[in-house]
N, C-alpha and C positions, 0 to 999 in steps of 0.2 A: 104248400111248398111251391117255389115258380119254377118254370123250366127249365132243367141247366142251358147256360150256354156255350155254346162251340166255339173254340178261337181257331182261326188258322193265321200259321207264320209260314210263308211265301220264304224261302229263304239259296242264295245264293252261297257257296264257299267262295272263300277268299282266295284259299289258293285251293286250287282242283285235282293237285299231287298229293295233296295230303287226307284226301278221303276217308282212307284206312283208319287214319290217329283221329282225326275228324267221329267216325261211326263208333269207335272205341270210346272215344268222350262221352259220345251220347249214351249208347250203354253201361260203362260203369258209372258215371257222373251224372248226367243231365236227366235221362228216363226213372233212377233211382229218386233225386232229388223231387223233382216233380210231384212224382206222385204220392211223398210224404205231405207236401201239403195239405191242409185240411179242406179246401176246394176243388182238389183232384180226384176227378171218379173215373177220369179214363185220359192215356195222353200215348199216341204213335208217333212217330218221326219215322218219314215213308220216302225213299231217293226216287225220284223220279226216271222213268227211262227217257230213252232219246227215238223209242218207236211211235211213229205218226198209227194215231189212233182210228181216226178215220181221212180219207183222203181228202185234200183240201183246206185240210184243220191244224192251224200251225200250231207246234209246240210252245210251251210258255218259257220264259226266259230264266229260271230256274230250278236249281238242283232239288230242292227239298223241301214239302209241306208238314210243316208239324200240326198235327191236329188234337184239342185240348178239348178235353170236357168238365165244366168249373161248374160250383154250385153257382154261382154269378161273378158278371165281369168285377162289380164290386170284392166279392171276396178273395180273386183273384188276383187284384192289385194290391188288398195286403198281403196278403204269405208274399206279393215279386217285393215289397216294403219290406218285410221281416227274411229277407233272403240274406244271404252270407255274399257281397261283392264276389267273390272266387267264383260262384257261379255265373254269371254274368260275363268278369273276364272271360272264360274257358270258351263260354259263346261267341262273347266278340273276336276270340284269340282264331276264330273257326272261319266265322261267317262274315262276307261283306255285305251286300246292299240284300234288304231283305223287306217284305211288307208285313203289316198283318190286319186281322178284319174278326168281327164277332158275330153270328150269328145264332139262331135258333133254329133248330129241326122242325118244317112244314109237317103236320100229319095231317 
């Protein structure tokens, strides 16, 4: 078996008043959803604070990292294929400019 991989989404709100209905989402909706796929062995959505970590170290320019653990980026992008639109709206209904990136755990 290969090593799952980690996804992270970098993610910005759209509008930053709606927070609240925003982490609501994510808990009955988005974190449920998710981890019913059959690629899903672990998935947080983590807000970020706006405390300087260490001094000199600027902040990054958004609100929230979601971090995924798939059996691979392959099996990944089908269960996001075999997804129901709605979920995705609710995302987009949330979130503006957002990144994301895949990696593997060094041991």
């Amino acid at each position: 078996m290969s090593e799952p991989q980690i996804l992270f989404f970098l993610t910005k709100l759209a509008d930053p008043s709606r927070r609240d209905e925003y982490e609501q989402w994510v808990r009955d909706v988005d974190i449920p959803s998710v981890m019913a796929w059959p690629c899903t062995t672990d998935y947080r959505v983590v807000r970020l604070s706006p405390e300087t970590v260490l001094e000199g170290v600027g902040l990054p320019g958004y609100d929230y990292i979601e971090i995924m653990e798939v059996s691979s980026l392959a099996d990944y992008q089908a269960d996001v294929a075999g997804s129901p639109p709605e979920l995705f709206e609710g995302f987009a209904s949330h979130i503006g400019p957002f990144e994301a990136a895949v990696g593997s755990v060094v041991r």
